[in-house]
N, C-alpha and C positions, 0 to 999 in steps of 0.2 A: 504493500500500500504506500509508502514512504519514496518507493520508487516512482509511483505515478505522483503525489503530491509534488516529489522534483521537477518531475517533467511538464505539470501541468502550471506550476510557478513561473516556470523560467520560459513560457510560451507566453504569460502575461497574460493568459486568458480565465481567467478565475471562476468565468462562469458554469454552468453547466446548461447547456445547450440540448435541451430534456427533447427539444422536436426535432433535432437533429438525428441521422441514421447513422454511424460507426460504416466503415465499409468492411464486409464481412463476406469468409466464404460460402457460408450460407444464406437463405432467404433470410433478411432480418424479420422478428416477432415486433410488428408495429403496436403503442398502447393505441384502446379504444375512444373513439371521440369522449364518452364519460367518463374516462380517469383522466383524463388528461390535468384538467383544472387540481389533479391529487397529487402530481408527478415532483411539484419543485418542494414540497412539506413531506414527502414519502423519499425523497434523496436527500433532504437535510439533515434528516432521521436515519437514514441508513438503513429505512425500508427495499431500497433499492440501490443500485451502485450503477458502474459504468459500464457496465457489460448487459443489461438489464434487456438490450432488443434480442437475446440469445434465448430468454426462457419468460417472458412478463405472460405468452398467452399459454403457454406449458401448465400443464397440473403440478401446483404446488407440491414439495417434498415434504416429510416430515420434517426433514432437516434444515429445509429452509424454514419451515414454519414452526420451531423453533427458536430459529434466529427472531424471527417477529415478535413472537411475546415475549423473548427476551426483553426486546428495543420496548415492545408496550408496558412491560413490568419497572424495568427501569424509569420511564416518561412515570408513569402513574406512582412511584415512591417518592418521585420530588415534588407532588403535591402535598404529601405527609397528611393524608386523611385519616381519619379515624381506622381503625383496623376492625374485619368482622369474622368473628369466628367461620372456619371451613365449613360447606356444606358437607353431612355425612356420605352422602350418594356421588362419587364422582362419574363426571360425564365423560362422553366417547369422545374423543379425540385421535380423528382420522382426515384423509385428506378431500372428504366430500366438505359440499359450505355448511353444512352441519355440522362436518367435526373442526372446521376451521373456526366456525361461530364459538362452538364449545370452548375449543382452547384459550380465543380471544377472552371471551364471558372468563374463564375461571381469573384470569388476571385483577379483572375489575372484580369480581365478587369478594375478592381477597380486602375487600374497602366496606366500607357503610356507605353507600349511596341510594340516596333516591331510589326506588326502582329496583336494584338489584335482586331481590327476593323472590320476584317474578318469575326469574329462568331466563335462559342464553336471548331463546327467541324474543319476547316481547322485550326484553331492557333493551337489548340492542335495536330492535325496530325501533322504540318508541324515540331514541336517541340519534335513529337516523343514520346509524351504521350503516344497518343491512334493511336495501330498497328492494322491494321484490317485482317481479316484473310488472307487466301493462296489468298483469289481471290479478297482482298481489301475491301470486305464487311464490314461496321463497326459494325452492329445488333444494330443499338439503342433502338429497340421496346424491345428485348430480358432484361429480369428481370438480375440486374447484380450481379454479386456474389461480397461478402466482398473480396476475392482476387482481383479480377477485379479494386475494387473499390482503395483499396490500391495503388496497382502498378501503376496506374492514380497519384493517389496525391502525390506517391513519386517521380515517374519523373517529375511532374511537377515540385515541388520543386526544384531539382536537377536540372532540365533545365534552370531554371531562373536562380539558384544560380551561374551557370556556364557559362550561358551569358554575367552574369556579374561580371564576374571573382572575384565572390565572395567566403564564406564559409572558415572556419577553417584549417589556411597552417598548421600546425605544425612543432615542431623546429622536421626538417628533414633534415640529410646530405647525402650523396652520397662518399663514397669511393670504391676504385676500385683497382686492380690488377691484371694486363695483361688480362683475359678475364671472370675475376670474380665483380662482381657489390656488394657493400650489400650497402643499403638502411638501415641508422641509426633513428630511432624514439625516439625521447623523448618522452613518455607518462606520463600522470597526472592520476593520479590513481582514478580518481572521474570523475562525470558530471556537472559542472555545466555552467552557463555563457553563457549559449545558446551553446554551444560548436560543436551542433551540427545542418546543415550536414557539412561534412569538406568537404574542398577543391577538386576540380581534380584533383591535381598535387599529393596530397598523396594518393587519392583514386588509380590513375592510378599506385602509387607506389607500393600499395600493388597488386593491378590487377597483375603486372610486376615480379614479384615476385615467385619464384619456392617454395620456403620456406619462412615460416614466425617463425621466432624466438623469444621468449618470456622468461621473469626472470622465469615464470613455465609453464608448460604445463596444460591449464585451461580445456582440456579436460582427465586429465587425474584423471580416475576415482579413482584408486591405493591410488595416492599420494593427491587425497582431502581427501578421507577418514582416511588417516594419518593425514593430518593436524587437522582435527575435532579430532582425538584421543590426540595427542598432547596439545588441548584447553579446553580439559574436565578433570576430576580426575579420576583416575581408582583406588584409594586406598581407596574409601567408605567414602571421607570427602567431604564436599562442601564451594561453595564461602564462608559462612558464618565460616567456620574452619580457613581461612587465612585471612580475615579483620575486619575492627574495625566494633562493632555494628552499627553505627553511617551510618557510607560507606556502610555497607550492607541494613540496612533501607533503604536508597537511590536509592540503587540498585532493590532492589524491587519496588519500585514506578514508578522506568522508565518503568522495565518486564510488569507493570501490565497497564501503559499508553501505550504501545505498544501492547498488546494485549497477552501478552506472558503468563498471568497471574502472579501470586504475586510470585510465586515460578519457573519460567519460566526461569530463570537463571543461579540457583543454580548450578548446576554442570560445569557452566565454569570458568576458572581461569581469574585474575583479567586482564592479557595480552590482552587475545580474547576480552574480552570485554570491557577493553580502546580502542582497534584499531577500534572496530564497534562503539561504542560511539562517536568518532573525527569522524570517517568518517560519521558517521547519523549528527552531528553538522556544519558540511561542507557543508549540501546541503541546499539549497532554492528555491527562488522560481522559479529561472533560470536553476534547475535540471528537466530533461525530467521527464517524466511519468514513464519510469522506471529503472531511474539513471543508465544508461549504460556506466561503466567508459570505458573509451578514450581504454585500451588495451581490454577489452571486448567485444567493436565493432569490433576491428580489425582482435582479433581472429575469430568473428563471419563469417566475409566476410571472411576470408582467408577459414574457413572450407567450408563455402557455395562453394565456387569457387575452394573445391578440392586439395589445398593445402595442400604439408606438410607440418608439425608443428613439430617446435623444442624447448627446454628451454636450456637453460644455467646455470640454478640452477636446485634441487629438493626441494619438499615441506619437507624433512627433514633438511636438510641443512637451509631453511631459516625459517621451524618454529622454529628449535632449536635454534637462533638466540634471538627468543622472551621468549620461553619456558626457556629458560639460565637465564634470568635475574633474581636479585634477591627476594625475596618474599617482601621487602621493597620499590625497583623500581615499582614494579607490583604495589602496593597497592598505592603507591602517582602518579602512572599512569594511572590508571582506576581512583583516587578521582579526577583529573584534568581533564580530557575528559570529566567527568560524568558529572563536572560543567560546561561547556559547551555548553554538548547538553542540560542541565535542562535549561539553559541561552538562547537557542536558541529556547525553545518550550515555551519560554514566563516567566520561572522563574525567583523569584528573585535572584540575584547575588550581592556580595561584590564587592567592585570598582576593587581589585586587578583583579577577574574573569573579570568583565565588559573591564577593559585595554587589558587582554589575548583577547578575543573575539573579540575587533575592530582588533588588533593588524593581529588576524588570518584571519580578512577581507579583509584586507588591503593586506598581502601575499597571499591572495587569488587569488583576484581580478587583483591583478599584474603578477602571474605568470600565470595565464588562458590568459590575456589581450594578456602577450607576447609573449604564445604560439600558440594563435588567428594569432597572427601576422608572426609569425618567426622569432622572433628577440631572437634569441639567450643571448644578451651581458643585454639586460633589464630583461631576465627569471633570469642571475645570477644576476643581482642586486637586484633585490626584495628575491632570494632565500639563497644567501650568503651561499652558500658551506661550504667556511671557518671557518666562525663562528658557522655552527653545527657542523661540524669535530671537533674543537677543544672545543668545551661549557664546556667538563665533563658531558655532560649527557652519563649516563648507554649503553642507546638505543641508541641514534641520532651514534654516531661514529662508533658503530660495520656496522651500516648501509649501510655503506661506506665503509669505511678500513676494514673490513671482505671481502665487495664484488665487487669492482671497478676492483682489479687487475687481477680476472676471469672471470669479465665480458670482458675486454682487451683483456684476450687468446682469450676467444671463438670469438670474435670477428675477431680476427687474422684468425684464423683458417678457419673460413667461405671465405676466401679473399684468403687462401692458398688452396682453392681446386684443385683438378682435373677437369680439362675440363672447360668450361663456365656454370658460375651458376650465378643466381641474389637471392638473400636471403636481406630481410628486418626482422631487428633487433628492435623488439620494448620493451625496457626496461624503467623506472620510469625517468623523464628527468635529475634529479640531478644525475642521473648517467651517461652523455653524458657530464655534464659540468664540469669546473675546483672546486679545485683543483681535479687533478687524474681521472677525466673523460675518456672516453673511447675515445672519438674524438680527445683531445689531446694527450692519449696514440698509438691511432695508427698515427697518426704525426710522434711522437718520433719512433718509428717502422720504419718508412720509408715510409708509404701509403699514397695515393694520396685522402685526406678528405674535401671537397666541402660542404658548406651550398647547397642547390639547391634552384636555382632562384625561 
């Protein structure tokens, strides 16, 4: 898994592109027009992975169906409901939608809820799991397919979560003008922390949403392919021509623990792969199955559900951002990350490294916590805007002050439309907050900007 998170970092494409085909030597197993709307919440979950057109309309395994109520027992322990004694009589759990239903039900029976008491069938109807066909029929004799089985354990998820007005708000505001809405997102560029499933109130924001806007356009094939050219050498030298022997030894050893083999690296620059290094060192053991950062789910539903898609930046524009720095930034940028992630996969580390490492736990943990919450004023205090703006580092300031004051226009500009439009704007959250944030800038603008309840 660790070997596709590599590969899927350093392509810069973060999304997961759920209506896309894999090309494959067999027929691929397309999902049905009705799951589809389930696809970007059932792979944030790790209901599903990236191989998923190979078995989705196949009859579930026991073994896969397994892994599910694992993912659903798990989801359903971080509500911390009340606990309800076992029923005496265990049910059959097989791979008809009867013994998929069962399995799912015993999970949630495991709680005091509502309804539960009932039995697999009506809790689950009544909750809108399990839809039976045109004539109500449910088919539980009928062998159930991995989609079937899926679409079950995510709504159930989701139904509990939202019962109990539970699940991930994010630091979301609402500004508006005269008959224009956008819907502001701070996103965290990673998964962890259980992160996932989020809330209704953002889910229904994105649902809400004619447009969804984005720092890039993560389906846009043009401009990934740029960035990948941007993160490699095209002058016939490799890693090994721009860093110390020492750094490059190292860097081989991670290639070759990742699977990438010994030489698996060589042609990227030191930039690309400090950025994949911090982000592979950021994840544990509270990142999904397949690390679906925060703005990758979101592009996911917004595409599922047919949305347009906009960016506010290009992938020229902000790889050259990195690409720009200079060959001594790069190289004490990639040996810092590198220590890191060797720190986080169990190596030894000097104290200095060990201090960075809690220190990045610590802002981790706190800015996931607050944007679990919504809390806007505790994301800037563990984030402190200020002090990366002004640190004198290379990178952290361009970060910012390059791109706050365009991200502001475009902003603007979605709020100046013609006619009535709703557009949700999901950009990186240190760039919603002070200083020079976007939610203060459209303040000062004169716009009408709302945390939402």
């Amino acid at each position: 898994m660790k070997r596709n998170w590599m590969r899927r970092l350093l392509a810069g494409a973060g999304a997961a592109l759920l209506l896309s085909v894999p090309a494959l030597a067999a027929e691929p197993q397309l999902p049905s027009a009705w799951s589809v709307d389930q696809l970007a919440d059932s792979y944030a979950m790790g209901l599903v992975d990236d191989n998923y057109t190979t078995y989705i309309q196949s009859t579930v395994t026991l073994q896969q169906l397994e892994v599910m109520t694992d993912i659903v027992a798990d989801k359903l322990a971080l509500l911390e409901l009340p606990q309800r004694p076992a029923d005496g009589e265990a049910l059959v759990v097989d791979t008809t939608r009867g013994g998929v239903m069962n399995a799912l039900y015993q999970e949630a029976a495991a709680y005091d809820i509502d309804g539960v008491e009932t039995g697999a069938q009506a809790f689950l109807c009544t909750l809108g799991v399990v839809q039976g066909d045109q004539s109500g029929q449910l088919h539980t004799e009928r062998p159930c397919t991995y989609e079937e089985a899926m679409v079950m354990a995510n709504r159930l998820i989701l139904a509990l979560y939202d019962q109990n007005d539970a699940g991930s708000l994010g630091l979301l505001w609402k500004a508006t003008n005269g008959s224009n809405t956008l819907y502001l997102l701070g996103t965290i560029h990673l998964d962890r922390s259980n992160v996932y499933p989020l809330h209704k109130s953002l889910r229904d924001a994105i649902d809400a949403s004619q447009t969804v806007a984005f720092e890039l356009d993560l389906n846009d094939l043009e401009g990934i392919a740029l960035l990948q050219s941007m993160q490699t050498y095209a002058d016939g030298s490799t890693l090994a021509d721009h860093i110390s022997p020492e750094l490059y030894e190292r860097v081989q050893a991670a290639s070759d623990a990742l699977g990438m083999g010994p030489n698996g690296l060589d042609a990227y620059k030191p930039w690309a792969l400090a950025s994949t290094f911090s982000t592979l060192s950021m994840m544990d053991d509270t990142t999904s199955a397949n690390a679906m950062a925060i703005d990758s789910y979101v592009n996911a539903r917004a595409v599922n559900s047919g949305k347009q898609i906009d960016a506010v930046e290009t992938y020229a524009f902000q790889g050259g951002i990195f690409d720009g720095l200079s060959e001594e930034y790069q190289e004490s940028y990639l040996d810092a990350c590198l220590a890191l992630f060797e720190m986080a996969q169990g190596g030894a580390a000097a104290e200095e490294i060990q201090a960075a490492a809690g220190e990045q736990e610590e802002i981790l943990s706190g800015m996931f916590e607050a944007w679990k919450n919504r809390d806007p004023e505790a994301f800037s205090e563990v984030y402190d805007k200020d002090a990366i703006i002004h640190s004198g580092d290379e990178l952290n300031s361009k970060l910012f002050t390059e791109r706050d004051p365009g991200m502001i226009q475009a902003a603007a500009a979605y709020l100046e439309q013609e006619g009535e439009n709703t557009v949700l704007l999901a950009v990186g959250a240190g760039h919603m907050v002070d200083p020079g944030g976007i939610v203060s800038g459209l303040r000062e603008l004169g716009y009408t900007v709302e945390l939402v309840p």
